[in-house]
C-alpha positions in Angstrom: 112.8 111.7 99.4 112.4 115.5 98.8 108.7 116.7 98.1 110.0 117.8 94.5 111.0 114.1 93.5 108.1 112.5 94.2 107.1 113.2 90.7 110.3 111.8 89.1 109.2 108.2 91.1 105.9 108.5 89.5 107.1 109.1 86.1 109.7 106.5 86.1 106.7 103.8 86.7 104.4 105.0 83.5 107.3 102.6 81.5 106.7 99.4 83.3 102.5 99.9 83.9 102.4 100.4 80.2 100.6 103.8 80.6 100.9 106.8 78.6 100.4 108.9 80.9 98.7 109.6 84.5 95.7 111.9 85.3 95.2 112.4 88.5 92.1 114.0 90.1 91.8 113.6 93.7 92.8 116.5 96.0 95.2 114.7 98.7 96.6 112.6 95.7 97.7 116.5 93.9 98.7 118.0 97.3 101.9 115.3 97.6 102.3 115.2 94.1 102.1 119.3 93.9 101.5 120.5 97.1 98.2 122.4 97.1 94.7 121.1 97.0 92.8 123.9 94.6 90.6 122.0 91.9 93.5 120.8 89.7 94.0 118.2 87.1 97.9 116.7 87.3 98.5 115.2 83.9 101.9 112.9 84.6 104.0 111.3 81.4 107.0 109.4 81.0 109.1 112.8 80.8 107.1 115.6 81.7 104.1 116.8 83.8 101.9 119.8 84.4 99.2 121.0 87.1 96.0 122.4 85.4 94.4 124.4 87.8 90.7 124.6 87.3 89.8 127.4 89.9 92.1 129.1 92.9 94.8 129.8 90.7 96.3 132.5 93.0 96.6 130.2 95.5 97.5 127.3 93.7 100.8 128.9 92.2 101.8 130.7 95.8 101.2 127.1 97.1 102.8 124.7 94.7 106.2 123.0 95.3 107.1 122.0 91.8 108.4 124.6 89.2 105.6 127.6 88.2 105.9 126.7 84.5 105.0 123.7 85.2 101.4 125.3 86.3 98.8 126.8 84.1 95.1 127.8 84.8 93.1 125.2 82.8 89.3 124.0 82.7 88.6 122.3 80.0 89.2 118.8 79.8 89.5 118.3 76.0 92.2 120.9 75.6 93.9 118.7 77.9 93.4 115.8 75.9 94.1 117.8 72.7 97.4 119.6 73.7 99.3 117.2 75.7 97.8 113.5 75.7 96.9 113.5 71.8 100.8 114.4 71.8 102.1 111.4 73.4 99.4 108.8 72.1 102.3 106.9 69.9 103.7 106.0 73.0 100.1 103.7 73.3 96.4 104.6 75.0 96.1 103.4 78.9 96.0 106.2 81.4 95.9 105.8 84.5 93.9 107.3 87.1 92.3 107.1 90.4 89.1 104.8 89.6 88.7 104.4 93.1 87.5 107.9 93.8 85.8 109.1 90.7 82.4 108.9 89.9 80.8 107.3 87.1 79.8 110.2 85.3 83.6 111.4 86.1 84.5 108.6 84.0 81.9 108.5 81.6 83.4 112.2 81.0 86.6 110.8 80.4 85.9 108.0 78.7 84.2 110.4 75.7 86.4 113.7 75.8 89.5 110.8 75.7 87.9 108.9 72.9 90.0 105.4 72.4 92.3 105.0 75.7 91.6 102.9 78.2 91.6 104.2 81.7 93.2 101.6 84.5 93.3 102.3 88.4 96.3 103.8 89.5 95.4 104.1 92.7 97.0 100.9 93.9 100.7 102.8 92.7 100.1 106.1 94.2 99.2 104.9 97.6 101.8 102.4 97.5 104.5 104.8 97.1 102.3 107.0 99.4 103.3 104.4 102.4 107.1 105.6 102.8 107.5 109.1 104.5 109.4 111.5 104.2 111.2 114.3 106.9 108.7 116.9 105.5 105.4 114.4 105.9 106.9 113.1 109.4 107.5 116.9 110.6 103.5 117.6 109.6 102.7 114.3 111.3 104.2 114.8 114.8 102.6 118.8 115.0 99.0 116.7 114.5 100.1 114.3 117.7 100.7 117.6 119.2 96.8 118.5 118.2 95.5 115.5 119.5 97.8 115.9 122.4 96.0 119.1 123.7 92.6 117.1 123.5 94.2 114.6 125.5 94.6 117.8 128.5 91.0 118.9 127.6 89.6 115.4 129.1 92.1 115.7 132.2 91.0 119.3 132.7 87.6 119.1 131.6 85.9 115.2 132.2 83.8 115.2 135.2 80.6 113.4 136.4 77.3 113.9 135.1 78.4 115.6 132.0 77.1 114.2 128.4 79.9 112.2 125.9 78.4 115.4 123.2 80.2 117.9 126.0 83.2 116.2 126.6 83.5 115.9 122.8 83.1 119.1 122.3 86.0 120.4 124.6 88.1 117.9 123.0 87.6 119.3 119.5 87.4 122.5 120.8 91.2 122.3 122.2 92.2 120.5 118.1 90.9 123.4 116.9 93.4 125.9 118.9 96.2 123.4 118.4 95.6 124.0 114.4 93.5 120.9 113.5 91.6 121.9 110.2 88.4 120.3 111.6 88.1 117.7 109.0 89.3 114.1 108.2 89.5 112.3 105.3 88.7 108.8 104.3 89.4 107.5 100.7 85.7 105.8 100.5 82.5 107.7 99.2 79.8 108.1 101.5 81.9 107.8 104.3 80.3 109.6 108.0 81.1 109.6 111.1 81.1 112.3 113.1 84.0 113.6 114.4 85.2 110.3 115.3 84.5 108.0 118.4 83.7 109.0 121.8 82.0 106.3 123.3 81.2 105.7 127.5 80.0 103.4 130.0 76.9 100.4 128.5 77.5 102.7 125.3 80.5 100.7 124.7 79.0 97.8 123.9 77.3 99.1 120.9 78.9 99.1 117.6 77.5 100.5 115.1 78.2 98.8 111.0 79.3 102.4 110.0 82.7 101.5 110.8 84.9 98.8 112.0 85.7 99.7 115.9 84.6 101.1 119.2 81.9 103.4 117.2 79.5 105.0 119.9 76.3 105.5 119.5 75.6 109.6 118.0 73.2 111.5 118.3 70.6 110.2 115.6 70.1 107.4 112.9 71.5 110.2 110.6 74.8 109.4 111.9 74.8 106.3 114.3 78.5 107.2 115.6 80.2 109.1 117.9 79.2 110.7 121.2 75.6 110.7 122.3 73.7 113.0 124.9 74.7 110.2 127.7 75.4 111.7 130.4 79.0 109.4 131.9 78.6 108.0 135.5 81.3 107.8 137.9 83.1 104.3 137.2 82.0 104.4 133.4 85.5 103.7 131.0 85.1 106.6 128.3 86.9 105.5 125.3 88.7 109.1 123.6 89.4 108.3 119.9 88.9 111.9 118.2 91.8 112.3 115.3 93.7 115.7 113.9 94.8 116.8 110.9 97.2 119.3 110.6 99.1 120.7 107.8 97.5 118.3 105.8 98.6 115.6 107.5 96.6 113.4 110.4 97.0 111.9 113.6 95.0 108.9 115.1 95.1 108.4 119.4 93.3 106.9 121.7 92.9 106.9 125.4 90.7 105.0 127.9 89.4 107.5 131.0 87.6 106.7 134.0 86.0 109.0 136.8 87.3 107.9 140.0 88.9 104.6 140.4 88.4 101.9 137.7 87.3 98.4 138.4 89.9 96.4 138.7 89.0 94.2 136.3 89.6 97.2 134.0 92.8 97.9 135.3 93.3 94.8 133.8 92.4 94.7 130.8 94.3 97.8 130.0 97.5 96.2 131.3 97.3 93.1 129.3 96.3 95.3 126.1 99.1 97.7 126.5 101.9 94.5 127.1 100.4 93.4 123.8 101.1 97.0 122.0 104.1 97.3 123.7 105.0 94.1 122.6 104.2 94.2 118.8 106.1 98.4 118.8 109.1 96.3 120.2 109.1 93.9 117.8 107.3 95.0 114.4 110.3 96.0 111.3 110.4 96.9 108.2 109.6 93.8 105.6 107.6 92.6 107.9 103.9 91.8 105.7 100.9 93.2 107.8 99.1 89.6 108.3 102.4 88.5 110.0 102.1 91.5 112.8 98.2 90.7 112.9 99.2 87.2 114.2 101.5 88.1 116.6 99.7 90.2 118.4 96.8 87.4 118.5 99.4 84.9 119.7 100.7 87.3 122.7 96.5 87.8 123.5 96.6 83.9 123.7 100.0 84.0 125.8 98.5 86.7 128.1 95.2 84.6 128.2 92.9 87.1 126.8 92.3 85.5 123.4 88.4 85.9 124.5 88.6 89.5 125.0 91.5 90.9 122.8 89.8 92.4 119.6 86.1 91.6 120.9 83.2 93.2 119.4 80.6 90.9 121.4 77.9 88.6 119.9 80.4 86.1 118.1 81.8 89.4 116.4 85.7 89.8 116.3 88.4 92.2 115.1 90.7 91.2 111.6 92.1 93.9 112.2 94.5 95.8 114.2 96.0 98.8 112.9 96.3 100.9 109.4 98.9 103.2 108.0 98.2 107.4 108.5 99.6 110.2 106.6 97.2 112.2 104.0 94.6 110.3 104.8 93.3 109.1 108.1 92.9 105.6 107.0 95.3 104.2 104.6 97.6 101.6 103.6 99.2 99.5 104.7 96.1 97.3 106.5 97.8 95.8 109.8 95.5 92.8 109.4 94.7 89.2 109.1 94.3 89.6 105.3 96.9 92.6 104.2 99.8 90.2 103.5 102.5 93.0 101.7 105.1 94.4 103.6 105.4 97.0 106.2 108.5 99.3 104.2 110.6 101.2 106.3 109.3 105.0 107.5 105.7 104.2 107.0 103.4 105.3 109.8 100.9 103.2 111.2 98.1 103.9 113.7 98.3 100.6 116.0 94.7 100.7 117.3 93.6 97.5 120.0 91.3 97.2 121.9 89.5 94.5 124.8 86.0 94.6 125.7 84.4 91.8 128.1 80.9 91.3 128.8 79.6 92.6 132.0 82.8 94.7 132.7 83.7 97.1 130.0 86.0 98.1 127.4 89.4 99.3 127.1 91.1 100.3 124.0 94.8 101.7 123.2 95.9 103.4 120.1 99.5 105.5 119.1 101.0 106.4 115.7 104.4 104.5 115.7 107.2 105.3 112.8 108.3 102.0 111.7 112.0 102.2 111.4 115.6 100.1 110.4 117.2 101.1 114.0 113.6 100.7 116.1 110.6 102.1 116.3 109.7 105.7 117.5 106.0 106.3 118.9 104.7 109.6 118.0 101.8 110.4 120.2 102.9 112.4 123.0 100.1 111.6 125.6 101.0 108.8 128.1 99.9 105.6 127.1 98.0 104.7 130.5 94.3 104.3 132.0 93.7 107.4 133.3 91.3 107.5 136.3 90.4 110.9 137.2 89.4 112.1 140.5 
């Protein structure tokens, strides 16, 4: 689908949701509806829709990909409501809009400058149709696995005993940065932190913070218990890479598992098992597939490779539901490649298929690649090898 009907699908939804119309709000949801991110409003209805841009109008209107007439520099709220919604009110009074992101003073706002509608979450709708991409969003996605690609050469050029998990970090951002990576992520969840995302090395592996739900690191204070730490990495140590990219406006999730010098051989592995099992699950995932059905799978070929106590491990009795979760705007979004996400996998979504093994005493290994889910087979996306890399 070409960027400029995305609105038509969104329209022709507003019949059967019973809505009269759609305002939307957050930034990524009006840069793939209208394709820039200036403080907007996008007020959708069953045959029409306009972009009220609050501030950056000059940008906004060199930016956009819909029709210029279709744009107009707009603050206030209640003319909003006045002009266009009060317009369309016979049609009834639920709008929809993204009650997942706004505040409660947002919606107490809205709730008294749109006196009588009801407001519903529309959320679920946008990111659904969100999940299928297009040649334009695919193009954006494979220049950020490019990014991350170029981090991936900063560990094998840079990585070398002695030297903290905050330095190595830093070279790895460092090369996103000149690869065009905007230097920010986004997750749809308030009051989300994290660093930069995880870099995590040797006994550091074994500590997971609750900040998120994976291989976290440690950080560098209780301010933001994730990411790398001042450790300084030993010779031996795995060193777990999992720093994303966004470029374009679109992001891209990898992760590698390094070693200085040769690896135990028990780590050798655990990688080997964990990559059969992803390339197991990108030879055999398809479209209609529902996301719990993948989950299991993958924790049935664990079993068959006899690694059901170390496949998804977080240590302490603490286990994985999860193993993957669809990328594109945001870093994290859906569909939910786990035990309890039972839609469908449609065809050209993009998921992030992110495993990992960790076993007590030894280590940790973890393994994670974008893959284009498609009719014909699957295409991986990331560029870097998908191996253990021990470096001498």
């Amino acid at each position: 689908m070409a960027p400029q009907n995305r609105l038509k699908e969104l329209m022709g939804k507003l019949h059967d949701l019973e809505l009269t119309g759609i305002l939307l709000v957050y930034s990524r949801d009006i840069l793939y509806y209208a394709g820039t991110a200036q403080p907007s409003y996008l007020a959708v209805f069953p045959d029409d829709y306009f972009l009220f841009v609050r501030s950056g109008f000059e940008f906004a209107i060199d930016e956009v990909f819909i029709g210029n007439e279709k744009v107009r520099e707009e603050r206030s709220l209640e003319r909003i409501c006045k002009d266009f919604f009060s317009k369309v009110r016979g049609t009834g009074n639920r709008i929809g809009t993204e009650l997942d992101i706004i505040t409660v003073e947002q919606f107490h706002n809205f709730e008294k400058i749109f006196s009588g509608y009801e407001f519903v979450n529309i959320s679920p709708t946008v990111q659904n149709q969100r999940k299928t991409k297009d040649h334009s969003e695919i193009v954006r996605i494979k220049r950020a696995c490019d990014a991350i690609h170029k981090g991936h050469e900063a560990v094998l050029s840079t990585l070398r005993e002695g030297m903290t998990e905050l330095e190595l970090a830093a070279a790895v951002e460092n090369a996103h940065r000149l690869a065009e990576h905007e230097g920010i992520f986004f997750i749809r969840q308030p009051d989300f932190f994290m660093s930069r995302w995880p870099l995590s090395s040797g006994s550091n592996l074994f500590k997971i913070s609750g900040v998120v739900y994976t291989i976290t690191g440690v950080g560098l204070s209780p301010s933001v218990p994730a990411g790398p730490s001042r450790r300084n990495i030993s010779r031996g140590d795995p060193i777990i890479v999992d720093i994303p990219t966004l470029v374009d406006g679109y992001h891209a999730d990898q992760t590698r598992t390094y070693c200085i010098g040769e690896a135990h051989e028990g780590i050798r592995s655990l990688h080997a098992d964990l990559k059969e099992i992803a390339d197991y699950l990108i030879s055999q995932v398809r479209p209609g597939m529902k996301c719990s059905e993948v989950y299991r799978m993958a924790v049935e070929k664990s079993a068959d490779a006899g690694r059901m106590d170390h496949f998804l491990n977080f240590g302490q009795g603490k286990r994985s539901r999860l193993i993957g979760h669809g990328i594109g705007l945001e870093l994290n979004e859906p569909p939910i490649i786990s035990e309890y996400d039972h839609t469908q996998i449609p065809c050209n979504c993009v998921i992030a298929l992110d495993i990992h093994m960790m076993e007590a005493g030894l280590g940790v290994v973890k393994l994670e690649d974008m893959i284009l889910i498609g009719e014909g087979g699957n295409e991986v996306l990331t560029k870097s090898p998908r191996e253990l890399f021990e470096i001498d």
